[in-house]
Backbone bond lengths (Angstrom), bond angles and torsions (degrees), N, CA, C in turn:
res aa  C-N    CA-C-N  psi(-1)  N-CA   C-N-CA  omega(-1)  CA-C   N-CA-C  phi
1 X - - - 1.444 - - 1.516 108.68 -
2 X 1.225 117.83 146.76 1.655 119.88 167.58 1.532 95.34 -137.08
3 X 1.303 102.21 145.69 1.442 108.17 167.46 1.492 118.91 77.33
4 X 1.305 115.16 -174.06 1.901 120.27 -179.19 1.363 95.43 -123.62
5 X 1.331 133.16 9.03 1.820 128.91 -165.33 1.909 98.95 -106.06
6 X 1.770 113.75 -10.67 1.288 100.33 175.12 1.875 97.42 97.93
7 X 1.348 102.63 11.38 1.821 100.14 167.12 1.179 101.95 -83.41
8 X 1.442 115.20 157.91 1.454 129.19 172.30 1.540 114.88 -111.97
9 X 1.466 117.71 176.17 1.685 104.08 -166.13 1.801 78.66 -136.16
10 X 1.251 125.80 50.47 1.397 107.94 172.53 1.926 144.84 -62.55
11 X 1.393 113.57 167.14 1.111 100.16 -162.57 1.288 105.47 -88.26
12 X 1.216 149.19 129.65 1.297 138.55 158.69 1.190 147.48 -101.32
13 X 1.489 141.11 107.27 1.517 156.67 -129.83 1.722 91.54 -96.87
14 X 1.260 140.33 -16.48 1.273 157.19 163.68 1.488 101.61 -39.90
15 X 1.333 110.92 133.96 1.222 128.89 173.90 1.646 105.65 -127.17
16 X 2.060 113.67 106.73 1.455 121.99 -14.67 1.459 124.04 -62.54
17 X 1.116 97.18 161.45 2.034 83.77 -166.14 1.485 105.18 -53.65
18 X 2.036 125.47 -35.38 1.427 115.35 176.43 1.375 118.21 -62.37
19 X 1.423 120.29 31.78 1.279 122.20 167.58 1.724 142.86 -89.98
20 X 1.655 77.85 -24.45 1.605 97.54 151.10 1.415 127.13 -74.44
21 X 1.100 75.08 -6.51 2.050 83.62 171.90 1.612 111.71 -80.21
22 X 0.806 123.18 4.10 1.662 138.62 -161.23 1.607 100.99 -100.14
23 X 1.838 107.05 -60.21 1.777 95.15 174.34 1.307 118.75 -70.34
24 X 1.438 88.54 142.37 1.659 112.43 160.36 1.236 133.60 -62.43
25 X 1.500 119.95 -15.52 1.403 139.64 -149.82 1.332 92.22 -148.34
26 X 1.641 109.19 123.73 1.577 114.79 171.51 1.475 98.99 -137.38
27 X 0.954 110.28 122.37 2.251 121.87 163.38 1.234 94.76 -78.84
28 X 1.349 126.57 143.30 1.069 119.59 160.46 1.743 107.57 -141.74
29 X 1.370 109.50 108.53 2.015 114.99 -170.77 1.565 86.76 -91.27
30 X 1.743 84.22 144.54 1.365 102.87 151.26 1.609 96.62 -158.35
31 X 1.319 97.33 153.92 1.706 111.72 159.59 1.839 97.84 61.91
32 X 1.458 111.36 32.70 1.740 112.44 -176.11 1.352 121.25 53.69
33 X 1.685 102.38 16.39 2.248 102.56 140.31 1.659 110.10 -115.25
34 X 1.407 73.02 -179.79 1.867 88.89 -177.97 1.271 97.27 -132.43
35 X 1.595 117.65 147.55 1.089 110.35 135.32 1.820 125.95 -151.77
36 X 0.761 119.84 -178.36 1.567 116.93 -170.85 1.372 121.61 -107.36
37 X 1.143 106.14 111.08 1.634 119.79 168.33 1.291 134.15 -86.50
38 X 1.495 131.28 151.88 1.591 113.75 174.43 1.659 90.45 -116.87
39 X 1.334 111.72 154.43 1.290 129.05 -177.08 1.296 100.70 -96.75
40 X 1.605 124.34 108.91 1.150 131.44 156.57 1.408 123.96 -64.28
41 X 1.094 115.81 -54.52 1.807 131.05 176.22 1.601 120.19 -119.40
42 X 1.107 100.24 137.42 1.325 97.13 155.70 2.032 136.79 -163.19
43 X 0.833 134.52 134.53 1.171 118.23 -176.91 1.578 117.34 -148.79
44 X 1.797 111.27 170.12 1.117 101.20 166.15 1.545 140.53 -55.75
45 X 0.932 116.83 176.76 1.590 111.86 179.03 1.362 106.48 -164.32
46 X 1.478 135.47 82.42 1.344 141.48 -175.49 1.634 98.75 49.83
47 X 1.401 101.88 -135.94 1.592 85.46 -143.74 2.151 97.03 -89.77
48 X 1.487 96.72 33.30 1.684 100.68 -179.58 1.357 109.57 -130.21
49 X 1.221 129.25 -177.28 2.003 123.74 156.24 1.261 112.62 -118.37
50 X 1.206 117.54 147.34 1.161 128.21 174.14 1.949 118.62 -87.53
51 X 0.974 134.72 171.06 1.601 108.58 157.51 1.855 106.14 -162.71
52 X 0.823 107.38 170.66 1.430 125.46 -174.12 1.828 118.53 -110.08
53 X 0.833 119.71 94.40 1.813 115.84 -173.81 1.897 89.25 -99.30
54 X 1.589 87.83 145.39 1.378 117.99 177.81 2.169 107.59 -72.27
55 X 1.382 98.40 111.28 1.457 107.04 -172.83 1.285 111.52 106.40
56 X 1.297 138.41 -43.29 1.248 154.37 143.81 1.842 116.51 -22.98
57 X 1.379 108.83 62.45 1.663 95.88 -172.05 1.773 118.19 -136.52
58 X 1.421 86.54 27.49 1.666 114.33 150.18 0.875 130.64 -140.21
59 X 1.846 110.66 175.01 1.716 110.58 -166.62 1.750 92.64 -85.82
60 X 1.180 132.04 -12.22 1.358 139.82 177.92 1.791 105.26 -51.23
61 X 2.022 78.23 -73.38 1.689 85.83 -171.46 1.329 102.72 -70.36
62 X 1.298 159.11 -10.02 1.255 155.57 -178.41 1.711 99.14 -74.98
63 X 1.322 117.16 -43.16 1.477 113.87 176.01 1.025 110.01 -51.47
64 X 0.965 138.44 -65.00 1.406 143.53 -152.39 1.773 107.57 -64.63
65 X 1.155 111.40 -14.77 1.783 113.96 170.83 1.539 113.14 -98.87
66 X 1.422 104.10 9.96 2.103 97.61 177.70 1.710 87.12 -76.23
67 X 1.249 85.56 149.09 1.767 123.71 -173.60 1.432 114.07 40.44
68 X 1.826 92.91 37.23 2.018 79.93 145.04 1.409 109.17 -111.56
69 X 1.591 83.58 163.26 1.817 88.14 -166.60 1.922 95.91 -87.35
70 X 1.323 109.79 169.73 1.271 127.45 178.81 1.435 105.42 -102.11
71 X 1.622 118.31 128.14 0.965 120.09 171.85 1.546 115.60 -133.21
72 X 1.758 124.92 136.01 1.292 131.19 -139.28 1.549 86.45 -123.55
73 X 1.687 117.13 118.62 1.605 127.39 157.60 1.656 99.91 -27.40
74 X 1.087 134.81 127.12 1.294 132.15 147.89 1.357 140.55 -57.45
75 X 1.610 95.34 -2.11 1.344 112.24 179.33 2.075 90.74 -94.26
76 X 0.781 116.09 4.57 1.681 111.43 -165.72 2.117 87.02 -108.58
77 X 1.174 108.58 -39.67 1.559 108.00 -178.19 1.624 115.90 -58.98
78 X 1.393 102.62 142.62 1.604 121.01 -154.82 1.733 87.93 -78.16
79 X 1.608 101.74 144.63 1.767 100.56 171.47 1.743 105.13 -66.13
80 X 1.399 113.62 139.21 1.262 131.43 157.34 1.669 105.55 -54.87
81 X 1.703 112.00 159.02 1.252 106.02 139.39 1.862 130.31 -119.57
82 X 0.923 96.67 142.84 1.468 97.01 -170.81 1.614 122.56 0.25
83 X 1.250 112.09 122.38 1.477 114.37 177.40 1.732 113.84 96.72
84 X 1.651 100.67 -8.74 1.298 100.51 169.43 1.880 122.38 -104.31
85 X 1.547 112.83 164.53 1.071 99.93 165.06 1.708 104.80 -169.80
86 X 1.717 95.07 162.50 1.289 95.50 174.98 1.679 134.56 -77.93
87 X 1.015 107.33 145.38 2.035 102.52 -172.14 1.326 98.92 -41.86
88 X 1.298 123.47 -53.03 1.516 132.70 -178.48 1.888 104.99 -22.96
89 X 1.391 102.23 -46.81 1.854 110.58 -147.27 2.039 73.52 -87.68
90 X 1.194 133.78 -45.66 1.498 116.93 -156.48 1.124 114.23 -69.27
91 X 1.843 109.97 -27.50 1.348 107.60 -159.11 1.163 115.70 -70.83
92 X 1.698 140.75 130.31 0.985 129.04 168.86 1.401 107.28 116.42
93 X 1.413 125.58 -16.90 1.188 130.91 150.41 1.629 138.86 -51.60
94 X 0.994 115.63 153.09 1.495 130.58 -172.79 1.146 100.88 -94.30
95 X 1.306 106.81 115.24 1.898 129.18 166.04 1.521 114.72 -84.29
96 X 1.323 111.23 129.81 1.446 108.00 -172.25 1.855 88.66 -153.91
97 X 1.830 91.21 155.53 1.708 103.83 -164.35 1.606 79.41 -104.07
98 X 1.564 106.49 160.40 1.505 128.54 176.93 1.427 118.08 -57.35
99 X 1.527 96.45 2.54 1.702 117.46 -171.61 1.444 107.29 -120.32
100 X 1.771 107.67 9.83 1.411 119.62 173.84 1.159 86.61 45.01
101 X 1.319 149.57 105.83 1.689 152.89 59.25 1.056 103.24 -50.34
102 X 1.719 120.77 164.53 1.208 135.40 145.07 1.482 114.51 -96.07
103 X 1.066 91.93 118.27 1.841 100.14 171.01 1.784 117.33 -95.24
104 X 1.540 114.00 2.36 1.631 117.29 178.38 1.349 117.55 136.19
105 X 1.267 99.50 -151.62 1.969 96.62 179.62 1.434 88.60 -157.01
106 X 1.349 101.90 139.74 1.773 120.76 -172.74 1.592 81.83 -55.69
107 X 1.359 111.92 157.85 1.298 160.91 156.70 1.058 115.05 -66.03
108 X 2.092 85.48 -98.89 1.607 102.31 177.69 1.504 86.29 -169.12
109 X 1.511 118.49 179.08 1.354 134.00 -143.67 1.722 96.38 -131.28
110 X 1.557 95.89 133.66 1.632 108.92 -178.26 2.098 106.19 -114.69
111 X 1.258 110.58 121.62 1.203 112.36 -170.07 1.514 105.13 -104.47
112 X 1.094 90.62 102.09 1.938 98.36 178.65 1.484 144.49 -85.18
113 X 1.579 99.11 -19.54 1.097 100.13 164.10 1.644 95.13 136.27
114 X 2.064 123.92 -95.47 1.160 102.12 122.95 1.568 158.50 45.95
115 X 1.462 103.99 -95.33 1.499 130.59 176.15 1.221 131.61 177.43
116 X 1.352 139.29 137.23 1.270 118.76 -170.04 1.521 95.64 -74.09
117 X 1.751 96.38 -172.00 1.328 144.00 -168.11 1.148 154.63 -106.10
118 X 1.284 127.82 56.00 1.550 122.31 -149.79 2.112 102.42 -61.52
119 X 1.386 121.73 126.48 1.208 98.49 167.18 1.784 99.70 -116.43
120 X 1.467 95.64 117.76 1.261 127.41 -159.63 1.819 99.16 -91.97
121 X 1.911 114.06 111.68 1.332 119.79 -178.98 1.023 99.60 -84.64
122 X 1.618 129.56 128.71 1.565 129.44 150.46 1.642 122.82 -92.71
123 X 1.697 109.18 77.68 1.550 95.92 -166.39 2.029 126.68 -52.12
124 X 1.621 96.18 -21.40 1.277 103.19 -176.49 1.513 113.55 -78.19
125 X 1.147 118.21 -22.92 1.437 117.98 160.82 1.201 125.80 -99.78
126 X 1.091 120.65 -3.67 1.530 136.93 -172.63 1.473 100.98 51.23
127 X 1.197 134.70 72.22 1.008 146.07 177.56 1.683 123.18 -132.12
128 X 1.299 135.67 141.19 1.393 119.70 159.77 1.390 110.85 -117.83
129 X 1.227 116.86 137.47 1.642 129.48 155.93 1.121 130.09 -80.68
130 X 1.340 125.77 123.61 1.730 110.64 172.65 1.953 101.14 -102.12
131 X 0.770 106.15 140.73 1.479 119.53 -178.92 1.281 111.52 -140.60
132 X 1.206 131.53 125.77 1.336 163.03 -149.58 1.131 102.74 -98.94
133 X 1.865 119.07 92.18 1.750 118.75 147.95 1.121 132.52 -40.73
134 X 1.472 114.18 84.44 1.392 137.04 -172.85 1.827 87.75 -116.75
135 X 1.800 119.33 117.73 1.251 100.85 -176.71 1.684 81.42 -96.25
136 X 1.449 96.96 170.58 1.733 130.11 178.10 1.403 97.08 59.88
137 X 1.687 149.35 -8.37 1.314 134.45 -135.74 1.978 71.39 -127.29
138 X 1.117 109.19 -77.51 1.428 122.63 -175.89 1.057 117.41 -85.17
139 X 1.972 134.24 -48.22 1.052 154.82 -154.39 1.708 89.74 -103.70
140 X 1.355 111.03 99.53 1.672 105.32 167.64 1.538 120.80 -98.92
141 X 1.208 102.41 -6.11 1.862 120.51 -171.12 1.545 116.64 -165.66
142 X 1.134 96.80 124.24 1.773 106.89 163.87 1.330 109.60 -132.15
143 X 1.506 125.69 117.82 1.444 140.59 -143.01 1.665 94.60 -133.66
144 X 1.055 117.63 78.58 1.870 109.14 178.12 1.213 115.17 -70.79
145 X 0.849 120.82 -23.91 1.724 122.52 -174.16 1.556 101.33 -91.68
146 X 1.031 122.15 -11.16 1.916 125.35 164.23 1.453 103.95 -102.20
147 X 1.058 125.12 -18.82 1.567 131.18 -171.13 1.733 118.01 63.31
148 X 1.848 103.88 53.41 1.754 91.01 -137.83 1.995 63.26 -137.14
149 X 1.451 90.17 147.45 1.733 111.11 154.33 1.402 114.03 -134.47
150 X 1.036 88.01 150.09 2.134 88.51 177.45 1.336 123.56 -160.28
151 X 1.319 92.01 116.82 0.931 126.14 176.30 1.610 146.64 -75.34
152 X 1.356 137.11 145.55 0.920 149.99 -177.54 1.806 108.27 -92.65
153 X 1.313 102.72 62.92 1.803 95.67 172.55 1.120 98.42 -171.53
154 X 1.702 97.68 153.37 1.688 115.13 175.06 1.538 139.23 -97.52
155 X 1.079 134.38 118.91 1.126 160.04 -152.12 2.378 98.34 -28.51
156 X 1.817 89.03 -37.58 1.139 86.24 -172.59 1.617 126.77 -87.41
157 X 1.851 103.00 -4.28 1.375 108.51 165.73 1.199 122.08 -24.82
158 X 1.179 119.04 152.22 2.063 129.31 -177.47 1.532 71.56 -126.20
């Protein structure tokens, strides 16, 4: 929440984060509903954004949306170019070494600064990997229609 007018101070996974400031259309689930907002306002605010949702025009009703996540029509997301993709498309994928092991299935993605992060679940070992989105260096394949990445690394990396 920011303010008493019903602005919000959300987090944004957007690269630059004022890029979520761009859709028109925001879902926003919590507690296993959804629902859909239009973004009336929005702007920076030091080194975060602030924003304005349509209906949203107290600090009351603004409470009631801390820790839902924001979710963007995919029809509203900008085309990639080749070799890119959104965390959305990795997560949940099957990690495999050029030596076909399976080393897990993405999680979810750590952005470091650097490079991002695959953090790679191994339920059969109960283990997690973080492996470093390095494309062509580490990242030799991302196959969406197999749901498969592959990778260049060994099981015993730290």
């Amino acid at each position: 929440m920011f303010g008493i007018k019903g602005w919000l101070k959300p987090f944004s996974y957007s690269r630059p984060k004022a890029q979520i400031l761009t859709y028109a259309t925001w879902r926003l689930r919590l507690n296993g509903s959804e629902r859909c907002y239009s973004l009336a306002q929005g702007k920076r605010h030091g080194n975060s954004i602030i924003a304005k949702l349509s209906g949203i025009d107290t600090r009351t009703q603004a409470a009631t949306l801390v820790a839902a996540e924001i979710w963007i029509p995919t029809s509203e997301l900008s085309t990639l170019s080749s070799g890119e993709y959104y965390w959305y498309q990795l997560t949940g994928l099957t990690v495999v070494t050029v030596d076909e092991q399976i080393l897990g299935k993405v999680r979810n993605l750590i952005e470091t600064g650097a490079n991002d992060v695959l953090v790679v679940q191994d339920d059969a070992r109960a283990q997690e990997l973080l492996i470093p989105y390095i494309y062509r260096d580490v990242i030799k394949d991302v196959d969406l229609d197999r749901r498969l990445i592959t990778v260049d690394w060994q099981t015993d990396y730290v």
